[in-house]
DOTOR-590485 format. One record per atom (N, C-alpha, C, O): x, y, z; residue in one letter. Coordinates in steps of 0.001 Angstrom, whole numbers, padded with zeros to 6 digits, always signed. Atoms other than C-alpha are relative to their C-alpha. Layout:
residues N
XYZA ...
This chain:
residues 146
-000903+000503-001009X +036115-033805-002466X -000333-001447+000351X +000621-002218+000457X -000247+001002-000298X +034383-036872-001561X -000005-000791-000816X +000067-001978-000499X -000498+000690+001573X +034782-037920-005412X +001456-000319+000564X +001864-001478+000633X -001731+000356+000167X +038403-037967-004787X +000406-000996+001222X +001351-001785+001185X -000539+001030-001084X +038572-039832-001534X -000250-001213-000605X +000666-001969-000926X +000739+001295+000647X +036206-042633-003000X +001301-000209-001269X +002135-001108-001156X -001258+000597+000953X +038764-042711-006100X +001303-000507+000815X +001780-001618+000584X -001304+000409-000623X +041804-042936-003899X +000078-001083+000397X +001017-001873+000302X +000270+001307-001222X +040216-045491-001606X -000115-001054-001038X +000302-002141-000638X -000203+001104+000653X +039839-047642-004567X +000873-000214-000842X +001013-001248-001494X -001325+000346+000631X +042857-046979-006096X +001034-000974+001073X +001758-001963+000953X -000700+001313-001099X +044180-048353-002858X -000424-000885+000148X +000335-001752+000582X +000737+001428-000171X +042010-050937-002711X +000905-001232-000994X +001603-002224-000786X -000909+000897+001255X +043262-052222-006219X +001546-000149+000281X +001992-001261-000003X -001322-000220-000471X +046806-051463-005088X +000120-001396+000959X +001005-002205+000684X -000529+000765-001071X +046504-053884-001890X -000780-001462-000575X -000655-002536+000015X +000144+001429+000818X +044967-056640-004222X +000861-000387-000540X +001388-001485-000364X -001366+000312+000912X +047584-056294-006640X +000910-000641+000597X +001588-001583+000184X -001819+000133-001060X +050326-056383-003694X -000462-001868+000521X +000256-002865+000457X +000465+001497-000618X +048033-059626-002095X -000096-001172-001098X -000049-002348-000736X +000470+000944+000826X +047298-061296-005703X +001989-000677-000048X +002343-001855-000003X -000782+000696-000250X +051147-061185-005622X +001014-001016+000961X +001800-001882+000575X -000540+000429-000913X +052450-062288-002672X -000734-001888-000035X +000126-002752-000211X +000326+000738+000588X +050185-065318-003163X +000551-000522-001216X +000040-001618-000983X -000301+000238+001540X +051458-066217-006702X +001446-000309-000065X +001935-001241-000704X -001361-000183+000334X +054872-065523-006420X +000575-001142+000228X +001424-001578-000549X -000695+001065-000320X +055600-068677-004281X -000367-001363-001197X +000382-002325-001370X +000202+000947+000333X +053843-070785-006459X +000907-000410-001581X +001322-001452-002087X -000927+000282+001272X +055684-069620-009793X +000977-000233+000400X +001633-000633-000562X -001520+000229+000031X +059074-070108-008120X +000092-001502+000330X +000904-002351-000038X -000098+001637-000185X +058163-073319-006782X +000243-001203-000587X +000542-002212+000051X -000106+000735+000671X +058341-075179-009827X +001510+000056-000602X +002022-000617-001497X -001573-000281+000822X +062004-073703-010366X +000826-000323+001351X +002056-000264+001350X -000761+000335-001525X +063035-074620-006625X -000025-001560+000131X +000920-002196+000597X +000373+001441+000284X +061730-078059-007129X +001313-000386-000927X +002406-000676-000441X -000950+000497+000882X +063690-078896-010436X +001463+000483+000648X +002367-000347+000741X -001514-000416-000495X +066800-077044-008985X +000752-000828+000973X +001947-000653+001212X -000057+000746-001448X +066844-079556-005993X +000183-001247-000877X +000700-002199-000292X -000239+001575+001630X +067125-082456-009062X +000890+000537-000941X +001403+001656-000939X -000657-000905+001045X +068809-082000-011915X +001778-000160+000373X +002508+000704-000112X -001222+000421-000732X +072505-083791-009878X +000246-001423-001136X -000284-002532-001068X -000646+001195+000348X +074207-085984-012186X +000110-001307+000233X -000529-002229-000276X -000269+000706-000861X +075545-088028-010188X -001379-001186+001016X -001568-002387+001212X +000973+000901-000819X +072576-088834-008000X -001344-000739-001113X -002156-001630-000868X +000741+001067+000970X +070737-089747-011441X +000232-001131-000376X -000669-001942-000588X -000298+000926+000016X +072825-092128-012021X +000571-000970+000924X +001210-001945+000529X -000052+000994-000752X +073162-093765-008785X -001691-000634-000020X -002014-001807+000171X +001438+000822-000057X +069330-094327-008971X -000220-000940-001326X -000810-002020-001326X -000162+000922+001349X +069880-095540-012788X +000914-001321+000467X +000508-002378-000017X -001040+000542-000725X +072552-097465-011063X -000748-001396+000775X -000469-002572+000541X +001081+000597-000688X +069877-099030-008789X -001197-000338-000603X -001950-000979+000130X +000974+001073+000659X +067203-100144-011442X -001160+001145-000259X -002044+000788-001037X +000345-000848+000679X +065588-096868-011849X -000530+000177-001396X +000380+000143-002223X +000914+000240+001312X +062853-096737-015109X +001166+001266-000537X +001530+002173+000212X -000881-001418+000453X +065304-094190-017312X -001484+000476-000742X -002300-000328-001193X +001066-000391+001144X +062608-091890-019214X +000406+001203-000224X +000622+002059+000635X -000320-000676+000749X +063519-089842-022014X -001166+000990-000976X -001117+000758-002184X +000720-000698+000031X +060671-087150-022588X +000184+001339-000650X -000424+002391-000449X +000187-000845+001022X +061759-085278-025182X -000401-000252-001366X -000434-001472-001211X +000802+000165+001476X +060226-085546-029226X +000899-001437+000120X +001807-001766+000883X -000212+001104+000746X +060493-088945-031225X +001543+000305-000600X +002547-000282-000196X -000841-000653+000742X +062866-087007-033555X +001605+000006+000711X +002656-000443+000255X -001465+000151-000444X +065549-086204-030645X +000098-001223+000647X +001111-001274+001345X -000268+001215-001093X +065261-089608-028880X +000771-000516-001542X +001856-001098-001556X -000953+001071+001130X +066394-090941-032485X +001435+000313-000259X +002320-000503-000514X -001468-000396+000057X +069412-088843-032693X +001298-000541+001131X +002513-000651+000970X -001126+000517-001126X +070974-090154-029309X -001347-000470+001476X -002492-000040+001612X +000641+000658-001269X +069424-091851-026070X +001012-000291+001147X +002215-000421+000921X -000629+001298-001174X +070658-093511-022826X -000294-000958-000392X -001257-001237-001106X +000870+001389+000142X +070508-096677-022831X -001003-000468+000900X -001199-000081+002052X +001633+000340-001103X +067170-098480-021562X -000914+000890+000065X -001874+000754+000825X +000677-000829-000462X +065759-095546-021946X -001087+000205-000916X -000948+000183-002139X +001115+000273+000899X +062088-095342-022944X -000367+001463-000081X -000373+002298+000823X +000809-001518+000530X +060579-092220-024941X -001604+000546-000107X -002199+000587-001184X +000573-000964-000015X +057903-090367-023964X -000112+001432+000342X +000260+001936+001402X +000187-001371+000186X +056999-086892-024911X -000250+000687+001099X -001327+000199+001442X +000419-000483-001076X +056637-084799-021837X -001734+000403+000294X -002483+000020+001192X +001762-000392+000351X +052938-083225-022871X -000853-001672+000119X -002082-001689+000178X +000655+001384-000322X +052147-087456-022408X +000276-000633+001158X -000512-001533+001450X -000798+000760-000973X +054248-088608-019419X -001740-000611+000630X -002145-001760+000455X +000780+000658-001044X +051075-088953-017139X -001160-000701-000549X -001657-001667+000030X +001250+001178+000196X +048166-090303-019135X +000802-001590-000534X +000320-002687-000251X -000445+000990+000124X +050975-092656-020773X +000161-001149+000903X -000213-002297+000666X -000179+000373-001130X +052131-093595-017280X -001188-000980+000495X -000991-002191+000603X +000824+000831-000071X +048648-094698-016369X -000315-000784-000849X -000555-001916-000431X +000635+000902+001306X +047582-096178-019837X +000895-001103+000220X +000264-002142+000028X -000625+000820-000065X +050710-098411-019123X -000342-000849+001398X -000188-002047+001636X -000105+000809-001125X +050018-099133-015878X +000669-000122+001092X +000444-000924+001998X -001019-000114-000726X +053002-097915-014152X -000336-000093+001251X -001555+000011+001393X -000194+000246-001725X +053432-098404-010219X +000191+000870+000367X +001381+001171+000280X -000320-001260-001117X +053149-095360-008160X +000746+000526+000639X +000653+001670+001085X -000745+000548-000852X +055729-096346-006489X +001873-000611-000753X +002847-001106-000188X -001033+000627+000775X +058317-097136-009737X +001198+001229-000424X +001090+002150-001233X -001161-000977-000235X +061701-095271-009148X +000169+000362-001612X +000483-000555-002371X -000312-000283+001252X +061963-093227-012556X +000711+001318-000143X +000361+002311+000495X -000586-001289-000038X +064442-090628-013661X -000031+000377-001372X +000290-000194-002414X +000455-000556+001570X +063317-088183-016222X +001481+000818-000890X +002514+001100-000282X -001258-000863+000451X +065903-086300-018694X -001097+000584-000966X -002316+000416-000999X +000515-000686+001233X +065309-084148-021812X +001175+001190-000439X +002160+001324+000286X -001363-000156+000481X +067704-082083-023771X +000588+001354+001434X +001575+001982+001051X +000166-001477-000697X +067843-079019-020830X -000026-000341+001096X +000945-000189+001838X +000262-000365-001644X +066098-079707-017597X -001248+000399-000094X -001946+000087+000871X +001167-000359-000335X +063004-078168-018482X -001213-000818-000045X -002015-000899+000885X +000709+000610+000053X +060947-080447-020167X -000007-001353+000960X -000695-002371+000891X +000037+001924-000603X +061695-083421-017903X -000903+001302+000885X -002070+001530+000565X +000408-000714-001176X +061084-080590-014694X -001744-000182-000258X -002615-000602+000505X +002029-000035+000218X +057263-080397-016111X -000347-001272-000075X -001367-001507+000573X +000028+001659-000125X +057355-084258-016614X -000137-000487+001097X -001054-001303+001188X -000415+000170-001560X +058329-084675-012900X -001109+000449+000447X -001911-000401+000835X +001325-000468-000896X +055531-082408-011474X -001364-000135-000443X -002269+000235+000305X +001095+000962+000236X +052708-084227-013822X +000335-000847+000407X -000758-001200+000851X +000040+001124-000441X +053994-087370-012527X +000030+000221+001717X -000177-000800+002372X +000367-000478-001773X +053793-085958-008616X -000859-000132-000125X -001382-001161+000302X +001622-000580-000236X +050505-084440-009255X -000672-001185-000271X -001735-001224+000348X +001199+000932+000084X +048920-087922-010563X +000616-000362+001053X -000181+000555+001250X -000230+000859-001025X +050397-089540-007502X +001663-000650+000138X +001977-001039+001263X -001509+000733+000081X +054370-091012-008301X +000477+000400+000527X +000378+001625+000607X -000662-000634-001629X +056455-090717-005322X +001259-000314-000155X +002015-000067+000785X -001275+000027+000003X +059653-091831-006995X +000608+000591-000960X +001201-000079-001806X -000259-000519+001775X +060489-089377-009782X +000904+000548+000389X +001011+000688+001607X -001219-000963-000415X +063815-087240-010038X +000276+000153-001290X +000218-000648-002223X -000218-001202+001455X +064689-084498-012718X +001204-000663-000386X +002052-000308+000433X -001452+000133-000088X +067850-086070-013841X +000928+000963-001366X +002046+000893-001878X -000474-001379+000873X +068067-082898-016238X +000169-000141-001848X -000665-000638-002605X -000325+000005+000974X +069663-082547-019369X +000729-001157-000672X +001597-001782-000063X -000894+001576+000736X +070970-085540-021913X +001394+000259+000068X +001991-000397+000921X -001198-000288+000022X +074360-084049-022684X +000772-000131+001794X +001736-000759+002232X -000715+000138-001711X +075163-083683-018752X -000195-001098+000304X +000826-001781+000370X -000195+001432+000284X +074062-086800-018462X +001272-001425-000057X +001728-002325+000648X -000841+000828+000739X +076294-088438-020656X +001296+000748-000018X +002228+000081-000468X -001277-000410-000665X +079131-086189-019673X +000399-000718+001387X +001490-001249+001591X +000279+000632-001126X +078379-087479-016406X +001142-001256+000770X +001909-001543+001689X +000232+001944+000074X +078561-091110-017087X +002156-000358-000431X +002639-001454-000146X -001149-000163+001020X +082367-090659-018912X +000647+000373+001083X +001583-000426+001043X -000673-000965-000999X +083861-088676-015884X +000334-001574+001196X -000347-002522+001586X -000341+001153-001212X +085429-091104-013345X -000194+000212+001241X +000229+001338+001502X +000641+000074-000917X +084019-091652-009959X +001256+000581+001164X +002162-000102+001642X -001473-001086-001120X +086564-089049-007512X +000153-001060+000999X +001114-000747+001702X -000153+000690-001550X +086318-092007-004542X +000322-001273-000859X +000368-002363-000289X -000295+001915+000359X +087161-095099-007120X +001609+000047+000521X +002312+000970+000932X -001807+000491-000551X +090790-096825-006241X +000741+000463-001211X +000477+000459-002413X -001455-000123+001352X +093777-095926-008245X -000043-001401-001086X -000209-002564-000719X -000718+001381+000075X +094650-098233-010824X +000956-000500-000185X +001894+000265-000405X -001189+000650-000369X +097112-100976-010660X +000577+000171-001290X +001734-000238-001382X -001049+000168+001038X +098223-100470-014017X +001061+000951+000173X +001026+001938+000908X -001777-001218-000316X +102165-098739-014384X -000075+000605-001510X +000768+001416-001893X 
């Protein structure tokens, strides 16, 4: 009998770790998908491109050769932050990441937080992007042509 309590008690034990290891955890894996989700606006990528914004294109050599933005410089996401420093970049230098998706910039973005860069924004996927850019601005004036 007191075999079986002692088992129980540490089956519950393990039980209310399990329940605590997740409750802990959980916020931190969603966090990185609540983050990018909050970026990742067209529009507001290219008002900061708009505004002088570093463009950076952080997907392979291979797809930057097939198509780019323009101005836009290529590094690999798995490099953004030692590149970043090795260059010298400014802490402080408004840059908007892309890549073919959303994902790889999103991990680009939160190595360039974590060393310190306070002006980064997911600006997502290339194709949306450049759909984006093509789409006419809903608040421009009519035009005068008949």
């Amino acid at each position: 009998m007191t075999h079986n309590l002692v088992t129980r008690g540490q089956s519950l034990m393990r039980l209310a770790l399990l329940s605590l290891q997740s409750l802990v955890l959980m916020p931190l894996l969603l966090m990185p998908m609540m983050a990018s989700a909050a970026d990742q606006d067209p529009v507001i990528a290219w008002d900061k491109i708009a505004a002088g914004a570093m463009v950076l294109d952080v997907r392979t050599p291979e797809e930057f050769a097939e198509g780019h933005l323009a101005n836009a410089v290529n590094i690999p996401f798995e490099q953004v932050a030692e590149e970043f420093a090795k260059r010298g970049i400014a802490k402080d230098t408004p840059v908007v990441l892309y890549c073919r998706s959303g994902r790889r910039s999103s991990i680009a973005t939160e190595a360039l937080v974590a060393a310190g860069y306070t002006q980064t924004y997911n600006g997502g996927g290339y194709s949306t992007l450049v759909e984006a850019q093509k789409k006419p601005l809903s608040n421009s004036p009519p035009s005068n042509r008949l």
